[in-house]
NULUM-537402 format. One line per field, with one value per residue (C-alpha): chain; x, z, y. Coordinates in nm, 3 decimals. Each point is the difference from the previous one (the first is absolute). Layout:
N
cadena (A|...)
east (X|...)
up (Z|...)
north (Y|...)
This chain:
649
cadena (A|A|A|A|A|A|A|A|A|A|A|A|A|A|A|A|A|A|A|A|A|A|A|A|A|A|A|A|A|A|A|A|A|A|A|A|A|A|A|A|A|A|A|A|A|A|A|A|A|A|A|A|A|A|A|A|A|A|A|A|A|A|A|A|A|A|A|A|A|A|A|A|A|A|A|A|A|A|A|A|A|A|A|A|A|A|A|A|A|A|A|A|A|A|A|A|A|A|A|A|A|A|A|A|A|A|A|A|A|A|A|A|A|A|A|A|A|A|A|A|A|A|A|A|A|A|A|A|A|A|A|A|A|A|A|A|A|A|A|A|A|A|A|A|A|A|A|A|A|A|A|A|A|A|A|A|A|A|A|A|A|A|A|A|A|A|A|A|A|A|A|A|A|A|A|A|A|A|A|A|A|A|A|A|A|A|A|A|A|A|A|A|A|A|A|A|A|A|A|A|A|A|A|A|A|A|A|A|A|A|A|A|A|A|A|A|A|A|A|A|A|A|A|A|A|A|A|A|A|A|A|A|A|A|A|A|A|A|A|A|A|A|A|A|A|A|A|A|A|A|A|A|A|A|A|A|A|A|A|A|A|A|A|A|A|A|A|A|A|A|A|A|A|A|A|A|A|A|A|A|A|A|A|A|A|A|A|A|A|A|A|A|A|A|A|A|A|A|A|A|A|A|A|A|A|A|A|A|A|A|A|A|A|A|A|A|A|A|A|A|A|A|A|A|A|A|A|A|A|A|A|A|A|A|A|A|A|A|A|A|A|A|A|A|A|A|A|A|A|A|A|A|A|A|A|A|A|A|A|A|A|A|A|A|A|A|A|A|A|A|A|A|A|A|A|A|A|A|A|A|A|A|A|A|A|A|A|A|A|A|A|A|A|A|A|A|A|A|A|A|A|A|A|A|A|A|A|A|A|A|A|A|A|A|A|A|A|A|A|A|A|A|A|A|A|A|A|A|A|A|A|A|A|A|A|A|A|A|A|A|A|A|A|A|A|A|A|A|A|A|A|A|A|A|A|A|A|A|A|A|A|A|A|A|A|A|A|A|A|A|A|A|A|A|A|A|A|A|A|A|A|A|A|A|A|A|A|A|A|A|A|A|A|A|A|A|A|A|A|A|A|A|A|A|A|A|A|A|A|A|A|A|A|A|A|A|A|A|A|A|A|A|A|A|A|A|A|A|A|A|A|A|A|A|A|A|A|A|A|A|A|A|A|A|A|A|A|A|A|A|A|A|A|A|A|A|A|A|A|A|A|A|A|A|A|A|A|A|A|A|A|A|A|A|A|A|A|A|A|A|A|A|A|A|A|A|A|A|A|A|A|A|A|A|A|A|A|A|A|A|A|A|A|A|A|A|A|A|A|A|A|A|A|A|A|A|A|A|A|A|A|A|A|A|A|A|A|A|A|A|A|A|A|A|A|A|A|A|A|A|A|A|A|A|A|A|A|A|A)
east (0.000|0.175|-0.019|-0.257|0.059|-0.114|-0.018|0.241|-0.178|-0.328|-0.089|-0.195|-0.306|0.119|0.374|-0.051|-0.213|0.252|0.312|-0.253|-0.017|0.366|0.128|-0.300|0.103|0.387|-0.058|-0.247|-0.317|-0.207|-0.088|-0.299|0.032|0.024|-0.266|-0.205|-0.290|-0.293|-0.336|-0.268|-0.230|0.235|0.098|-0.194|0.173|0.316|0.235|0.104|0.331|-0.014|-0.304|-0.277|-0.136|-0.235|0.076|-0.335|-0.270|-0.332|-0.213|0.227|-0.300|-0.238|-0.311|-0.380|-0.061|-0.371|-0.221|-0.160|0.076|0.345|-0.077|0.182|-0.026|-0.059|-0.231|-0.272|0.013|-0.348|-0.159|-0.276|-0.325|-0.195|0.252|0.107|0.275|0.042|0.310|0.061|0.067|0.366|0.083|-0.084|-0.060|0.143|-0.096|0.257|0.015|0.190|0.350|0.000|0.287|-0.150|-0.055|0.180|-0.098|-0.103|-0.043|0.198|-0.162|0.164|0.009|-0.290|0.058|-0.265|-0.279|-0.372|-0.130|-0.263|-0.290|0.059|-0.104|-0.274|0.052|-0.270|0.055|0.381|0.074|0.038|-0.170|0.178|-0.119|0.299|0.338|0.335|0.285|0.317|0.156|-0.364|0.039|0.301|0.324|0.296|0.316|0.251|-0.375|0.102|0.443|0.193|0.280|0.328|-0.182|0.125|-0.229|0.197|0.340|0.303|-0.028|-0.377|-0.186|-0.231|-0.394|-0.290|-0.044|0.372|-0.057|-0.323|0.200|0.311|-0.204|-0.168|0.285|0.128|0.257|-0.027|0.369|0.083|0.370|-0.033|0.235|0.104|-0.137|0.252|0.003|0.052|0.071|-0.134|0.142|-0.197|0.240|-0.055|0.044|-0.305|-0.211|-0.230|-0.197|-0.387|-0.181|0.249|-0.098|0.115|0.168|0.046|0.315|-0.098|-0.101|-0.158|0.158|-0.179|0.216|0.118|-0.316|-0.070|0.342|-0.076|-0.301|0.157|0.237|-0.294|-0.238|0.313|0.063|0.308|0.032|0.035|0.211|-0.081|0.262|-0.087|0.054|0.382|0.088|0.195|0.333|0.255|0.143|-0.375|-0.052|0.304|-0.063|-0.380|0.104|0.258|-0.291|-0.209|0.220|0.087|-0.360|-0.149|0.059|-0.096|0.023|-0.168|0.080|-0.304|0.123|0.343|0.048|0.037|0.245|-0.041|0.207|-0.204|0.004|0.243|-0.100|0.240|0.287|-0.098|-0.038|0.333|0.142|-0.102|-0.030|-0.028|-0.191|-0.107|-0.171|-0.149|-0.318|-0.178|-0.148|-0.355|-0.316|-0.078|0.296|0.303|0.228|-0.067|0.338|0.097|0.256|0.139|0.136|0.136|-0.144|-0.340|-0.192|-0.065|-0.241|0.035|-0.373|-0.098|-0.240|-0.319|-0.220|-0.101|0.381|0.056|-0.300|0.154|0.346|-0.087|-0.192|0.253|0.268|-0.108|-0.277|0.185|0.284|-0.271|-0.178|0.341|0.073|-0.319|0.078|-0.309|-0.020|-0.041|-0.367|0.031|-0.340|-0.151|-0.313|0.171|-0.004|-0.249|0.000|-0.229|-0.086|0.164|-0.249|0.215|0.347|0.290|0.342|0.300|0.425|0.224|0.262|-0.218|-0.223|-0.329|-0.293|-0.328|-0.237|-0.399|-0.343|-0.117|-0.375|-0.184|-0.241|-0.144|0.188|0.355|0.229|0.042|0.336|0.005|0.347|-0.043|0.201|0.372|0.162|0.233|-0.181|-0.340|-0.092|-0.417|0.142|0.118|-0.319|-0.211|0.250|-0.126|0.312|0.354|0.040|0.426|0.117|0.314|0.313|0.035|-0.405|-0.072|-0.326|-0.316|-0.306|-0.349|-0.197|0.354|-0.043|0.201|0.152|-0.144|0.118|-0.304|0.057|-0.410|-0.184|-0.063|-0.423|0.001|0.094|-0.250|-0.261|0.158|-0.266|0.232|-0.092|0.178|-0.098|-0.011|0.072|-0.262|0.064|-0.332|0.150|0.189|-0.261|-0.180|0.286|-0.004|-0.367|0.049|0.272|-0.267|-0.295|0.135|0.319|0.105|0.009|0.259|-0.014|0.287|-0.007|0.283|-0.054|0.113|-0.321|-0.332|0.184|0.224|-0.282|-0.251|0.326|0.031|-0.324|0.055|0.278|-0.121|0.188|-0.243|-0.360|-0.068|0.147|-0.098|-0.094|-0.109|0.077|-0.174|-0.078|0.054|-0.238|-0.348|0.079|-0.044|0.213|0.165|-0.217|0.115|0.365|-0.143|-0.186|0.363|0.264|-0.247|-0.162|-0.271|0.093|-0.278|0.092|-0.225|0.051|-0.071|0.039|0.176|-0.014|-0.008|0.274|0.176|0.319|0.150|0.319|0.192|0.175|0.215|-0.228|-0.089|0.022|0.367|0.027|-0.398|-0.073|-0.386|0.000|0.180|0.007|0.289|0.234|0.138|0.097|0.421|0.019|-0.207|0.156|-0.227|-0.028|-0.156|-0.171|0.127|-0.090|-0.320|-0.107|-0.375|0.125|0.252|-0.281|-0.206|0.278|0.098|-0.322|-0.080|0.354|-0.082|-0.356|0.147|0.292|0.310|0.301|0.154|0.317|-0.140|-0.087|0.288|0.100|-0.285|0.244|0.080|-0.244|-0.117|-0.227|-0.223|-0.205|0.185|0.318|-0.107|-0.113|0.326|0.186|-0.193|0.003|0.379|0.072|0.106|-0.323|-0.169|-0.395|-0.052|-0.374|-0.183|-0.243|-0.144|0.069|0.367|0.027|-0.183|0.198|0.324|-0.141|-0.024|-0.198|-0.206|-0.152|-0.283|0.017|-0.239|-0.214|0.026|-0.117|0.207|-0.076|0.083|0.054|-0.058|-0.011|-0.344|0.109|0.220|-0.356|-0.029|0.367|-0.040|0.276|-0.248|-0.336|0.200|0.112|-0.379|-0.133|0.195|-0.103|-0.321|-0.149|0.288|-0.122|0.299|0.200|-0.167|-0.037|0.495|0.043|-0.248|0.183|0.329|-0.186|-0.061|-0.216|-0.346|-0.110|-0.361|0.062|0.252|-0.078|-0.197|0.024|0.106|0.033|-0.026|0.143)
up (0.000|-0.081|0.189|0.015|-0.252|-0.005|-0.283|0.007|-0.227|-0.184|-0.392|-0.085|-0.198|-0.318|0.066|-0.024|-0.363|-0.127|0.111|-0.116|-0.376|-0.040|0.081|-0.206|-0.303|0.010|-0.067|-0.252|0.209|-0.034|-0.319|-0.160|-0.098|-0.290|-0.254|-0.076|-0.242|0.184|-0.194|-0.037|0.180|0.326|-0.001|0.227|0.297|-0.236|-0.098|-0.318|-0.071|-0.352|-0.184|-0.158|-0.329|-0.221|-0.287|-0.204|0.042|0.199|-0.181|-0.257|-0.269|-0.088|0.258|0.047|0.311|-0.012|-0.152|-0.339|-0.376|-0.110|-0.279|-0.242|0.145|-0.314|-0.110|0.260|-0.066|-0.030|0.178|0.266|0.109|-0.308|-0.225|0.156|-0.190|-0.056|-0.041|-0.122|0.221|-0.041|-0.253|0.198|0.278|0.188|0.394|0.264|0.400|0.224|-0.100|-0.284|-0.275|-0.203|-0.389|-0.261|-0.340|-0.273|-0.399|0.047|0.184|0.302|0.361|0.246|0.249|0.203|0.244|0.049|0.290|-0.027|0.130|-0.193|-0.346|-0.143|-0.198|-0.317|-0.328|0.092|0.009|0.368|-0.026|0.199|0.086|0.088|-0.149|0.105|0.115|-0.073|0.192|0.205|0.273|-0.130|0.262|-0.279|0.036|0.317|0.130|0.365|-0.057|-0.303|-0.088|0.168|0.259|0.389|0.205|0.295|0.090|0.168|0.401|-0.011|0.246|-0.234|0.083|-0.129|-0.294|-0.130|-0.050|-0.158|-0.234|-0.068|-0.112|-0.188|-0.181|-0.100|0.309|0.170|0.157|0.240|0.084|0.410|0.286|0.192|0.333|0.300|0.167|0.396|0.219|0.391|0.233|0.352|0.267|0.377|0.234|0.107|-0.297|-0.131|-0.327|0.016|0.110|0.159|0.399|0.206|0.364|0.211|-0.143|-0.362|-0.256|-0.305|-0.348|-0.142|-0.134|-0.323|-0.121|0.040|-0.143|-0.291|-0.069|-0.024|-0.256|-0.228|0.098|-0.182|-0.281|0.111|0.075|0.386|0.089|0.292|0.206|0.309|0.334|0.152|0.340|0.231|-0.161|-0.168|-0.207|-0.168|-0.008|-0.197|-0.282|0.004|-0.064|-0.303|-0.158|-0.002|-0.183|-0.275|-0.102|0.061|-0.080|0.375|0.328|0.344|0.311|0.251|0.391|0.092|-0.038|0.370|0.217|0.220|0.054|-0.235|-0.316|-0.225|-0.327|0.028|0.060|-0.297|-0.254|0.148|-0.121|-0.303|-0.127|0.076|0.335|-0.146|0.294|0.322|0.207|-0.147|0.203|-0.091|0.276|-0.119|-0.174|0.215|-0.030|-0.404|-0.184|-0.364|-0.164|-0.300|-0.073|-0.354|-0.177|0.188|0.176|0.359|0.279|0.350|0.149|0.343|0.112|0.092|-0.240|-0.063|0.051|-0.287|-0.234|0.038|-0.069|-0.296|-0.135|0.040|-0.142|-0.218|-0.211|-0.099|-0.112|-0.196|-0.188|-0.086|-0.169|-0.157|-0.168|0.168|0.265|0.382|0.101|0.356|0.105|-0.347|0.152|0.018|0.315|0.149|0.340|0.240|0.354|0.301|0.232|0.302|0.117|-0.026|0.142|-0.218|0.123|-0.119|-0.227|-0.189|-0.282|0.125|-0.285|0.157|-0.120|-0.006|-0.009|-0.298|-0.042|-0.116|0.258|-0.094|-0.251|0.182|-0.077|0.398|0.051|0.296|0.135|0.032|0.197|0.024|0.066|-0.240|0.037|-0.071|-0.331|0.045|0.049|-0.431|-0.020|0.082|-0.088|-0.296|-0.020|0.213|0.146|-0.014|0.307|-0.104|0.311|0.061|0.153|0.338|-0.108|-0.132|0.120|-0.017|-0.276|-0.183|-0.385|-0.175|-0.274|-0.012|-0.277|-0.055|0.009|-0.210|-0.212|0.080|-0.130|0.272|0.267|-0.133|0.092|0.330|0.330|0.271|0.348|0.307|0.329|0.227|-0.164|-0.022|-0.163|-0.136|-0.194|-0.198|-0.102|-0.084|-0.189|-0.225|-0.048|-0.126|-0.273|-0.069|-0.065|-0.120|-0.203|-0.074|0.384|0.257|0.384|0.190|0.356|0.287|0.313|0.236|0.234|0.048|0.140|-0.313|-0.227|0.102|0.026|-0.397|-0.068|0.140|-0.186|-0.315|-0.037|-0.018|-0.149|0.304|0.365|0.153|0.354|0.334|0.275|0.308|0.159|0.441|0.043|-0.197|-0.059|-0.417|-0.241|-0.268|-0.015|0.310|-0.140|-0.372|0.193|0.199|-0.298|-0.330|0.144|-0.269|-0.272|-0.128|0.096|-0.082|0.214|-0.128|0.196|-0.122|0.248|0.365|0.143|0.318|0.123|0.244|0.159|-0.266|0.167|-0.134|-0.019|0.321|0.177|0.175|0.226|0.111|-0.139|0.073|-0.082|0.062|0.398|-0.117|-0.202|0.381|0.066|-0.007|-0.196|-0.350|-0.225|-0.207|-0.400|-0.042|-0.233|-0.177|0.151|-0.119|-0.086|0.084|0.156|0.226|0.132|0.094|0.183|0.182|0.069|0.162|0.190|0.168|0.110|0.153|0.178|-0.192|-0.144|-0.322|0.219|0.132|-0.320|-0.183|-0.337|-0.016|-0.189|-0.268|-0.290|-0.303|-0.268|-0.059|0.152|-0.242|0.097|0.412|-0.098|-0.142|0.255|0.263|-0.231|0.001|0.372|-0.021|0.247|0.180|-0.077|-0.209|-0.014|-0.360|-0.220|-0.007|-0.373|0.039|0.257|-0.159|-0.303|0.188|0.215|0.321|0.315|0.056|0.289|-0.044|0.167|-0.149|-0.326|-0.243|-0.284|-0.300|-0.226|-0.301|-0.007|-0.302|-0.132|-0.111|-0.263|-0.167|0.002|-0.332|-0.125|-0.227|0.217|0.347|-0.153|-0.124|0.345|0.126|-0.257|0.190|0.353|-0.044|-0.253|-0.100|0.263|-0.127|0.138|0.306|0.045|-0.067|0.280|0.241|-0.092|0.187|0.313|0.308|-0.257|0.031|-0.335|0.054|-0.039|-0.274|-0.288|0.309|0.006|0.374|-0.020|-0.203|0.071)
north (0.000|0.337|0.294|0.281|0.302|0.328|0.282|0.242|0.232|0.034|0.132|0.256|-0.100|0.245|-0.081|-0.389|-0.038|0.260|-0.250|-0.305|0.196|0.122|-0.390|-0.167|0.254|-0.104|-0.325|0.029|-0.106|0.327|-0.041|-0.200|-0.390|-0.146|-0.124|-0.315|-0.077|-0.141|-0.074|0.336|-0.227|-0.068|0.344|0.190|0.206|-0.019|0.269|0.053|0.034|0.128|0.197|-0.184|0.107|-0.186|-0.234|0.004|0.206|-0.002|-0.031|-0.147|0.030|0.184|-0.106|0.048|0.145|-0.017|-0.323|0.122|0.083|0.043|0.263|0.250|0.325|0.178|-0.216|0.114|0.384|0.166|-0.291|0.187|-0.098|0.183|-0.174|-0.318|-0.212|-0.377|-0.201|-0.298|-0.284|-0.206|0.311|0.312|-0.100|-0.324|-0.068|-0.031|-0.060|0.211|-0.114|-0.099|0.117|0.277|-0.198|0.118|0.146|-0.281|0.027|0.249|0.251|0.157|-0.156|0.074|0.298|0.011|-0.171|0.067|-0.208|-0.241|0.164|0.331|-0.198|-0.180|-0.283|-0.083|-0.207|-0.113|0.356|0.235|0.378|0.288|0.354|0.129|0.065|-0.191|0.192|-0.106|-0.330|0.061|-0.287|-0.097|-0.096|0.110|-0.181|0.122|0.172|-0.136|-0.051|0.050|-0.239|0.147|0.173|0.069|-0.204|-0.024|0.197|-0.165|0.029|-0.112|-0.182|-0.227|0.039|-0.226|0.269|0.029|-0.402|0.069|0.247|-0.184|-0.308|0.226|0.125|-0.356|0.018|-0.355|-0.015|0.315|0.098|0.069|0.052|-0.292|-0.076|0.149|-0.292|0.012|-0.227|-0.007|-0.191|-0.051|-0.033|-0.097|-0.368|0.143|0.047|-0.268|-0.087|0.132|-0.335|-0.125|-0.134|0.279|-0.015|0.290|0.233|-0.101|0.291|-0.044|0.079|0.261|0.272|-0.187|-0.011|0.374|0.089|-0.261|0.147|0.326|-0.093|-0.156|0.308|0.233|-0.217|-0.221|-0.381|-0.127|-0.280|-0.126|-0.182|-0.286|0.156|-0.001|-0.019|0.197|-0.128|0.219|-0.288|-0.055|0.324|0.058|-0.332|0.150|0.375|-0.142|-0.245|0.292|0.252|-0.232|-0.030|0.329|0.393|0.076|-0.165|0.080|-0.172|0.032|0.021|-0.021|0.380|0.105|-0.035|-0.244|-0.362|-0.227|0.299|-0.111|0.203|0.270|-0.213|-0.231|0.327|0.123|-0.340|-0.082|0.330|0.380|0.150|0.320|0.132|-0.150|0.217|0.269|0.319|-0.108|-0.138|-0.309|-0.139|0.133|-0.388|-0.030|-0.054|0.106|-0.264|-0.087|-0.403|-0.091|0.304|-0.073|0.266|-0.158|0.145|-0.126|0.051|0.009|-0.260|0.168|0.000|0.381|0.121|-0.312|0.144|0.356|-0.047|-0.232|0.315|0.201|-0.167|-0.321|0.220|0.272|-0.287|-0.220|0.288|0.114|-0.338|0.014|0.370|0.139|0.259|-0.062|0.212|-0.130|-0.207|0.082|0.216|0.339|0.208|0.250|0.251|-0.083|0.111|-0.173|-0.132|-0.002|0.091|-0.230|0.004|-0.147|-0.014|0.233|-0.119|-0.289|0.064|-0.192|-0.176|0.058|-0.254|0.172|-0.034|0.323|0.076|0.288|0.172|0.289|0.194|-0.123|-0.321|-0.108|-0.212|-0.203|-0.179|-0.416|-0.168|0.039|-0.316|-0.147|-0.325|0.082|-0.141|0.073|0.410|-0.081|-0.191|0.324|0.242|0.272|0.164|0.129|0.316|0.048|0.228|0.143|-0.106|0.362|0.021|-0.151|-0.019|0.146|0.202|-0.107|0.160|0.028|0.010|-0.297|-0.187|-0.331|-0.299|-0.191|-0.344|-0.064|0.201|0.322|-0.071|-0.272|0.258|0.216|-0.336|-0.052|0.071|0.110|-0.148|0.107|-0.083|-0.313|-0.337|-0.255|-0.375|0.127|0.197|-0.204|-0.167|0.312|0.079|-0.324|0.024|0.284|-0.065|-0.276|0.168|0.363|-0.148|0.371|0.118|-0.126|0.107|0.092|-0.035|0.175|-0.110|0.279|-0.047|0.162|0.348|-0.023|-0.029|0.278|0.210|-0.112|0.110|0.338|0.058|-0.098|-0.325|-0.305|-0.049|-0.201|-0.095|-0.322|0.050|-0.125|0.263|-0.042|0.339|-0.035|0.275|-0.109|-0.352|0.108|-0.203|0.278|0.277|0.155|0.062|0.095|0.285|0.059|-0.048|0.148|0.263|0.154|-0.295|-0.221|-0.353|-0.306|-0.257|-0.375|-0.338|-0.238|-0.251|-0.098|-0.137|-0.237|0.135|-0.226|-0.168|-0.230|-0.241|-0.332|-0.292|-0.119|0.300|-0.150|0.311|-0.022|0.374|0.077|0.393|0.277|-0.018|-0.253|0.246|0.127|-0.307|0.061|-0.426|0.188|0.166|0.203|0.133|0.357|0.196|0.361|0.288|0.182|-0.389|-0.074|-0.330|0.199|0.222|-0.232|-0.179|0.273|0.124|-0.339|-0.033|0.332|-0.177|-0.280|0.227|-0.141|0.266|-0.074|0.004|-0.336|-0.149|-0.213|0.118|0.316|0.232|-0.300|0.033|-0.130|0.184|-0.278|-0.289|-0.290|0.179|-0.028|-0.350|-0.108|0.116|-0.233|-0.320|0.082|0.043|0.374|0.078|-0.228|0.188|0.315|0.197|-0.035|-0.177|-0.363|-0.051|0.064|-0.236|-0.318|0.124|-0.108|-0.274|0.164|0.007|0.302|0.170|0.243|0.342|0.216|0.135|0.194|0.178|0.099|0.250|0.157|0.384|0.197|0.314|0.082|0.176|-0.326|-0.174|0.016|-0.088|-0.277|-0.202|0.044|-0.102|-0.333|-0.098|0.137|-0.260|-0.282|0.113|0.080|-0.322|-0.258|-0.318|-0.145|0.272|-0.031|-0.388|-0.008|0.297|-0.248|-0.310|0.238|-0.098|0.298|0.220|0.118|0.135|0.077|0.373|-0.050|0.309|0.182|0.401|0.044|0.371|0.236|0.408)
């Protein structure tokens, strides 16, 4: 086992992709691929590497474009409805279907030029009659109409759509010249790391990154190799590193990047090649490592899985559309400014990715931060876009105006319904049914609790806060603090649900937890809620009925944002109970112990009523029984007022 290493310095973001170009360039590796022919038909996605231009033609003949009479143009002159004209059939006249070649002249008279469709003539005594005069080539598609032989269908550096294969096929073009595929090679590394399937013990961690990364590389038009996991073992790391770079333009080493006594990637670059740089000055993504190993670009990645995704962005795109001749446009979806919903702290000295929720409320783009961690794959998963916040900024303001690069289309931001408020399992699978029923809308949900949410509302943030804040004084579930926090704002307030809140406990109840008498007890060690969280109000509001201090209550300042994250942390021994719904425990197999009631509701803005995205989700609460019948099946709910107005002022 070798010893412990740390970094002695870090790259700036800017610094690092300029050292990764300059090295890449000197050895030739910064420019695009070479070419291959690949069938028209197998082509799409491709890039050309040359122009295209037609060999024949389309049409490559003269051809009807209507079904009628090929006719002689000249011979129909003075034809009206006073003085209508007849034509001979198989001499003047001759009948053709959409498509068919235009017929030529015969006995020596010159070639038809133009069409009268069917139901313009009458036909009598093998002859047609017309009322109208022919223009010239009338319904006629002339040779080269659509592409003329020798034309530029497609220009070199051109990523090959469903119509450019239409056109080149078109064009008598059935071979295309296109770049090669970069291929890249990934290589999973970790004794720890197992194949998705695979029977897990404790310390094991599924593979997952590969296949992100792989799709990736197909997603910007290269080819992914990818390798079999390799353990914690310099001397297979090493054999793996050199198989890879023989057979690929690219390689990318996932975990191994850090410094600790089992990360052997650095030393194995170092070896077999050139360590251009090891840690950049960027939040996630600090251990990454730049390489180079017989005149193949290598990146060391770290092993989370965001920090991974990032780093591959920043450094494997840029590399593969540069193979491919085409230009790097970041996530592909362009960037827009939007409103920060909150304020958000950042370390000087690293340039931090901020992945966020984006909607449109009002007439305002609102941006608001996801998770952090470097090992939170669901904060990609919901992610619309990155905020960047330069090293030199310890942070930004709430309400700040921002960059954001969008990571979907900016139309399916426009479609999002932002929720903000207290989280619900409900919710997901209001969220789902949603997607189901209204394809075109998607909700997004931040759970930053019921105090959150209503503040959200106020400040013009969210369409709608989830909520279930129990007021001391009248005993009044939510109205109570809309009258306190929106003073003179018309809020509609509509129930969702009732609820259980309880004790979760691991099955069996080992520590013999029968409410929240029990949390004093100095053996339990307890999971909180976030401050301003309906859940944490009602705990403390009860606490201070039965006499009991937070001081006295094990683990009260540790806190999770939501009940499947209080949940988890029971099933997994970090608390031994934790206050929240019924559905999240029975989702993780636990005990539960009821404490109290409770209704949740949904607070709107009167006003957003209408908004095509609010009367969807209305349409669910208030008459989809199917809707109703999954959130039941959760277990704990009551949904008897479900699409009830509670309040209205």
């Amino acid at each position: 086992m070798g010893s412990k290493r740390v970094y002695l310095s870090t790259t700036p973001l800017s610094k690092a992709l300029e050292i990764w170009r300059e090295r890449l360039s000197s050895a030739g590796l910064w420019t695009p691929l070479g070419s291959e022919i690949t069938p028209v038909i197998e082509s799409l996605g491709r890039v050309t590497s040359a122009p295209v231009s037609a060999s024949i033609s389309s049409p490559f003949y003269h051809a009807s474009a209507m079904d009628g009479y090929a006719v002689r143009f000249n011979e129909t002159f003075g034809a009206s409805e006073t003085s209508p004209i007849k034509l001979k059939l198989g001499e003047q006249a001759i009948y053709v279907d959409t498509g068919d070649p235009i017929p030529d002249g015969n006995n020596g008279h010159s070639p038809f030029n133009a069409v009268i469709m069917v139901e313009d003539v009458n036909i009598m005594d093998g002859s047609i009659e017309i009322i109208a005069p022919a223009t010239p080539w009338q319904n006629v598609r002339t040779v080269g109409e659509d592409i003329v032989a020798t034309e530029l269908i497609t220009p070199e550096s051109h990523t090959i759509r469903p119509v450019d294969m239409g056109a080149m096929l078109a064009g008598g073009i059935t071979e295309v010249q296109v770049r090669k595929k970069p291929r890249v090679a990934i290589i999973p590394t970790g004794t720890e790391i197992v194949e998705p399937g695979s029977a897990l013990r404790k310390g094991d961690i599924i593979e997952f990154t590969s296949r992100v990364l792989s799709g990736l590389v197909s997603q910007w038009g290269g080819e992914p190799i990818r390798f079999h996991i390799v353990p914690d073992d310099p001397d297979k790391l090493k054999k793996g590193i050199l198989a890879a770079v023989e057979q690929s333009d690219m390689v990318a080493v996932i975990a191994g990047a850090s410094a600790g006594s089992e990360d052997y990637t650095e030393q194995t670059i170092a070896e077999t090649g050139e360590l251009l740089l090891h840690g950049l000055s960027i939040k996630p993504g600090k251990p990454a490592m730049l390489g180079v190993v017989n005149s193949t670009p290598v990146i060391g990645l770290p092993g989370y899985p965001v920090a991974s995704h990032l780093c591959f962005n920043l450094f494997a795109r840029p590399y593969i559309m540069r193979r491919l001749g085409l230009e790097d446009r970041g996530y592909g979806f362009g960037t827009v400014t939007a409103r920060l919903s909150r304020q958000v702290a950042s370390s000087l000295g690293q340039e931090e990715f901020l992945r966020v929720k984006v909607g449109r409320v009002g007439g305002n783009l609102i941006a608001t931060p996801l998770g952090r961690g470097a090992g939170l794959m669901m904060s990609l998963v919901r992610a619309d876009g990155f905020l960047t916040i330069p090293a030199a900024s310890e942070g930004l303001a709430g309400g700040a105006e921002v960059s954001i690069e969008l990571a979907r289309p900016a139309q399916d931001i426009e479609d999002t319904l932002v929720s903000i408020g207290s989280h619900d399992n409900s919710m997901d699978v209001l969220a789902n049914f949603l997607r189901k029923r209204h394809p075109r809308f998607t909700l997004s949900s931040a759970h930053v609790g019921s105090m959150g949410g209503l503040i959200a509302l106020k400040k013009g943030e969210a369409h709608m806060a989830p909520t279930h804040m129990l007021d001391e004084e009248t005993g009044q579930y939510n109205v109570p603090f809309i009258k306190r926090l929106l003073p003179g704002r018309q809020v509609t307030l509509i129930n969702l649900l009732h609820r259980t809140q309880g004790l979760m406990v691991p099955k069996g109840n080992p520590k013999g937890i029968a409410g929240l008498k029990d949390l004093s007890r100095p053996e339990i060690t307890f999971i909180n809620r976030q401050r301003g969280a309906g859940t944490r109000l009602l705990l403390d509001k009860t606490l201070k009925e039965l006499g009991i201090g937070p001081a006295s209550v094990a683990g009260y300042d540790r806190d999770e944002y939501t009940h499947m994250a209080v949940a988890s942390a029971v099933l997994t021994g970090v608390a031994d109970t934790g206050l929240g719904v019924l559905s999240a425990a029975n989702a993780l197999g636990l005990d539960f112990v009821p404490v109290a009631n409770e209704r949740y509701d949904l607070a709107i803005p009167t006003g957003m009523l209408e908004d095509g995205r609010i009367k969807a989700l209305l349409d669910i609460i208030q008459g989809d029984k199917e809707f109703r019948d999954a959130v039941e099946a959760l277990g704990g709910y009551d949904v008897s007022e479900m699409g009830k107005v509670m309040y209205e002022g």
